[in-house]
N, C-alpha and C positions, 0 to 999 in steps of 0.2 A: 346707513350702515357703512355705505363706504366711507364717508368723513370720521366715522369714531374709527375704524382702522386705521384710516392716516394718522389721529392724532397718537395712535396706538407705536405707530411704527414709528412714527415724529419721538414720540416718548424713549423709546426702546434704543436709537441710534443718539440720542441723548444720552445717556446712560452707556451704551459699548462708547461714543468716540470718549468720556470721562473714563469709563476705565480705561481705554488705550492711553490719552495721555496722562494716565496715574501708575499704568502699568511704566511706559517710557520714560516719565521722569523719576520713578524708583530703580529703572534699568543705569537710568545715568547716575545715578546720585549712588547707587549700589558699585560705579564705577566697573571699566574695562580693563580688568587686569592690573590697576594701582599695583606697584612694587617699590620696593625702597630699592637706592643706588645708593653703595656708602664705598668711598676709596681710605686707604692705609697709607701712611707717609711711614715708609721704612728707614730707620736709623741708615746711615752710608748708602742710604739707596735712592731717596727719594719719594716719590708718591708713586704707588702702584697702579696698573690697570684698575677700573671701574667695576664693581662686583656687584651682580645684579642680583633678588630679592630671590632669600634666602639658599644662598653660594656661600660657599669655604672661603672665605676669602683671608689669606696667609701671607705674613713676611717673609723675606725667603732665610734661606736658611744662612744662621750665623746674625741675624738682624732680628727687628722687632719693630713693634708701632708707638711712636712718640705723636701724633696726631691722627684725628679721624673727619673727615667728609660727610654727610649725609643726605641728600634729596628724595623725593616723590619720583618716579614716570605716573602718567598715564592718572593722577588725579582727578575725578570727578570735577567734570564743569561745573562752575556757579557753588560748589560746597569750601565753606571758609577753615582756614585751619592750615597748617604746616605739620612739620615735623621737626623737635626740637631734640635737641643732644647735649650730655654735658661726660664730662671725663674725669678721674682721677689721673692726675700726674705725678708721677713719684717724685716727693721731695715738696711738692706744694699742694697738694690736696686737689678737693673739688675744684674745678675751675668753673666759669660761670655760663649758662646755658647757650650755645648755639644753633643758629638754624637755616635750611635753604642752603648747603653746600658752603657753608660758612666753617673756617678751619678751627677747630678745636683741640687743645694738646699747645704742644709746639714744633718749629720743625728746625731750631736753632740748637737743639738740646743733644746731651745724651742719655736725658733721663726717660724710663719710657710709662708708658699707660700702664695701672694697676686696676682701672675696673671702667665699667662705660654705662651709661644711664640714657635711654632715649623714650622719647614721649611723643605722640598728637595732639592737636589742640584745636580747638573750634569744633565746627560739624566731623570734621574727619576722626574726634574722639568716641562723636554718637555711636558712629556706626563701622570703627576697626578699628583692632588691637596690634601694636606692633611688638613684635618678639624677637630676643636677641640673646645672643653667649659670646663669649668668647674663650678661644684658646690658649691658657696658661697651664704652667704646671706640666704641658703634655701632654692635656686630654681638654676638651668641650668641656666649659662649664653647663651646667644644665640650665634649659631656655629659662629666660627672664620677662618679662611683658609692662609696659606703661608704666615705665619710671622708678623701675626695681633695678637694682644695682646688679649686674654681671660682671662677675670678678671679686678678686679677693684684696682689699685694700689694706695697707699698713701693713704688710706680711713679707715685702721683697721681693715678689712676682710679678712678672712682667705681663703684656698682655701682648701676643704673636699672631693675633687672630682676631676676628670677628666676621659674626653672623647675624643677619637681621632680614626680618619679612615679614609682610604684613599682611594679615587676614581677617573676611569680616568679621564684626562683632559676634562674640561668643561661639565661631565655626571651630575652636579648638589650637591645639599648636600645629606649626606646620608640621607636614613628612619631612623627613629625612633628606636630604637633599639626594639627588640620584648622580652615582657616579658618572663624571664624564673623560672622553679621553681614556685617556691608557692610565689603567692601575696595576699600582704599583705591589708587593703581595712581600712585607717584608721578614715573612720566614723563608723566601728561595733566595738562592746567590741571586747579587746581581756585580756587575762590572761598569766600568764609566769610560768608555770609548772616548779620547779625545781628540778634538784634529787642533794644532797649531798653525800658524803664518799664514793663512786665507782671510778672506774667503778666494774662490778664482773660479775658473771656469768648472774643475773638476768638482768641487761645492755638490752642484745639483744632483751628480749623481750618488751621491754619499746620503743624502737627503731621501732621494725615492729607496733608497735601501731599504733607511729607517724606517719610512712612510710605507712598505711592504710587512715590513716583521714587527711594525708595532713599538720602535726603539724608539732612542730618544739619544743625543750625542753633547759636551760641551763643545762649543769654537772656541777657543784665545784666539781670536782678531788683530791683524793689526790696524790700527785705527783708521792710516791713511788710504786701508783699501775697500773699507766698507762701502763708500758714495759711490763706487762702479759696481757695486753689486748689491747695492742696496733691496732690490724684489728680490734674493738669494737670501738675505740677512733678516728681511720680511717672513719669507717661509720659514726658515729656520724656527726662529720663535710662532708663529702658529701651529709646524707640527711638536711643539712641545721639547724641542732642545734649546739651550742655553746658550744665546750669544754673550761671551765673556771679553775680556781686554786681553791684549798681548804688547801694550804700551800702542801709541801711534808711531813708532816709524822702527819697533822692534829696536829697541836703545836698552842697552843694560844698567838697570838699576845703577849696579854699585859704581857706575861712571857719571851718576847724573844728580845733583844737587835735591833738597828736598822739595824745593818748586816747582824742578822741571819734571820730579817726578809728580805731584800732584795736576801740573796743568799739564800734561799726556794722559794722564788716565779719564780727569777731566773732559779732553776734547774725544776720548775714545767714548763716554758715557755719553756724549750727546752725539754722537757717531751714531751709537746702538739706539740712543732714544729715537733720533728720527728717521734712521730705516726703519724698523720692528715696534718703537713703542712701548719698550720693556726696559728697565733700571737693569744695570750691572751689578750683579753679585761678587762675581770673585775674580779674581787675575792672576796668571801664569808669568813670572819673571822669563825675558827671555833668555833663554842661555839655561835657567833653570841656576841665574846667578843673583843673590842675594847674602847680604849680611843683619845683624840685629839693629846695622843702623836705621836700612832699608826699612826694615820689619817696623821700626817705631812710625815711620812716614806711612807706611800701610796700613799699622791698627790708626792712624790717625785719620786716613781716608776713609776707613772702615769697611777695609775688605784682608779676606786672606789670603795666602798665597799659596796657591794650587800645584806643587809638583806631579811625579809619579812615580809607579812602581815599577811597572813594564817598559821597559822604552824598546822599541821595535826598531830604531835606528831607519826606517826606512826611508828619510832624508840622506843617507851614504850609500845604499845600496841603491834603492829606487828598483827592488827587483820583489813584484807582485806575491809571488812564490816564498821570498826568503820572509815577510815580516807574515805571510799566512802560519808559516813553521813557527816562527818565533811567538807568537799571541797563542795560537793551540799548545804548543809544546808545554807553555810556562803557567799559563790562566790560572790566576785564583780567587775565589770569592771575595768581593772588596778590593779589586784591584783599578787603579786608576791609569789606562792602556794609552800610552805616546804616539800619535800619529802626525801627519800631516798631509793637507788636502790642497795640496800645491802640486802634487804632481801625479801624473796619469795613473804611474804601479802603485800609489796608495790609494788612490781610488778603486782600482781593481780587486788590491787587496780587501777593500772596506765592503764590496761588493758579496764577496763570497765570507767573509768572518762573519757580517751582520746575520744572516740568518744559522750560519753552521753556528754562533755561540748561541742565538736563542733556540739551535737544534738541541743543542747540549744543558738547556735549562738554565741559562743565565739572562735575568732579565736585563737589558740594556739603557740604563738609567743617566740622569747628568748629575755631573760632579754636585750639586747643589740636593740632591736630590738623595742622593748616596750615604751624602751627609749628614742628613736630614735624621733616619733611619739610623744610623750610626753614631751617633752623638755630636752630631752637630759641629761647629767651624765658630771659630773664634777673630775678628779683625786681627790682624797683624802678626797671626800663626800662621806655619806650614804645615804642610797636610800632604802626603804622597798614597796615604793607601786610608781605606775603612774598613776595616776587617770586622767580624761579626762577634 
């Protein structure tokens, strides 16, 4: 009696460690969190941050996507298969399938994406479907899944966007992706706080303001001072404001040939790339001096040129008080506010306006952002105000 138990029990743990290791090897092959990673190459901008599975991932404003990235994280050991992608390019059609973070599009051009097509292949098609859209027109196109065209081709639409994520077989399309960061809500005013001629020491505290009331600010930089304050130019773009160009050594435009104007803006975009990580959108002539010759060199570079509406002067006075009067006195919805963060009374100043304006209901947005919401920015326009 006791040996037929044994072979009983002999039997019984045969069978649970088979299901354990059939339960384990469906646990892996079912994969840990598989997500797609797809980056955007923005016309005048470059290639964006990395945008993880199922994220907004957007050009920024006044730009679009001429090429696209795609990889796996976190793919099932031992299961065969990629992830393949292909593009419509406006002016040459379908281009031919890429895969494994391989570049797709072009990133020589200015012509941009009208539609994107992505696929699994191997075991990775058994058992998950990848879905995607993109953003044209100004609205999400509706999801797409395994080799079905998102976008609208031959039509003169561009594609500003894309979204892509992968889920297992037959679980349905994704949610909604959940908002992160600070949103943005564009039926309330909002205003575009901006500092010039920094960054310096005063920076940080303009930064915890933001980081208090939920704002968000442009910088126009000058290029050669970003490297001493590069962990300030870091923060900056994590808490969601806009390190911009203000040339490298603050040189006016209309004094500077169209070379010198490209390689200053140039070494200012690899300035910003390698403190913070983020492509330059748009530039502030200094002086707020430019002409249409200028203007042609800038839509060339592919950026606009940022004035404003408010200027607070308080580079002449430096008196904390007088540019708090001047910004409450005059505010108005869509207005783009002249600061600078060189010196101690506009930091003061930046202290007490940042919350008294989002006391008074105006969200605190970056110029790129303002624009966005407002009809958007064009290379080699100017722009002082976005009224609603």
């Amino acid at each position: 009696m006791g040996e037929e138990k044994s072979r009983v029990w002999r039997a019984a743990l045969v069978v649970l460690t088979i299901l354990f290791v059939e339960s384990m090897s469906f646990a892996a092959w079912a994969g840990d969190g598989m997500e797609a990673v797809y980056q955007l190459f923005q016309f005048g901008n470059g290639w964006g941050r990395e945008c993880r599975d199922n994220t907004y991932g957007r050009a920024a404003a006044g730009s679009y996507v001429t090429a696209l990235k795609v990889t796996l994280n976190n793919q099932p050991e031992g299961m065969t298969g990629t992830v393949t992608y292909q593009v419509n390019l406006s002016g040459s059609g379908w281009l031919g399938w890429a895969e494994n973070f391989a570049e797709a599009g072009a990133t020589d051009t200015d012509m941009p994406l009208e539609a994107v097509k992505m696929m699994l292949t191997g075991e990775l098609a058994e058992h998950y479907d990848i879905y995607y859209s993109v953003f044209q027109n100004g609205a999400w196109t509706e999801l797409v899944m395994n080799g079905e065209a998102a976008g609208a081709e031959g039509q003169g639409l561009r594609v500003d966007g894309v979204r892509a994520a992968i889920r297992e077989k037959g679980a349905g399309v994704p949610e909604e992706p959940q908002a992160s960061g600070r949103v943005i809500d564009p039926t309330r005013p909002m205003v575009a706080l901006t500092f010039d001629d920094g960054p310096s020491i005063y920076t940080p505290r303009i930064l915890d303001a933001l980081e208090r009331n939920g704002g968000a600010s442009t910088f126009f930089m000058v290029g050669n001072r970003i490297g001493t304050y590069a962990p300030t130019v870091k923060r900056m773009a994590e808490l969601g404001c806009e390190p911009a160009s203000h040339t490298w050594a603050h040189t006016y435009l209309t004094g500077m040939s169209q070379d010198a104007i490209i390689t200053s803006l140039n070494q200012v975009d690899a300035a910003i790339m390698a403190a913070a990580g983020v492509p330059t959108a748009v530039m502030r002539p200094p002086g707020g001096y430019i002409n249409q010759e200028k203007q042609a060199v800038l839509a060339a570079k592919g950026v606009p040129a940022v004035m404003w509406s408010l200027d607070t002067r308080d580079w002449k006075t430096q008196n904390a008080q007088n540019t708090i009067n001047v910004v409450l006195g005059n505010v108005k919805d869509g207005d783009i506010i002249l600061m600078h963060d060189l010196y101690d009374a506009s930091a003061a100043a930046a202290e007490v306006l940042i919350p008294e304006l989002t006391n008074r209901g105006y969200q605190l947005v970056t110029v790129s952002e303002l624009a966005a919401f407002r009809g958007g920015m064009a290379p080699g326009h100017i722009y002082s105000q976005f009224r609603p």
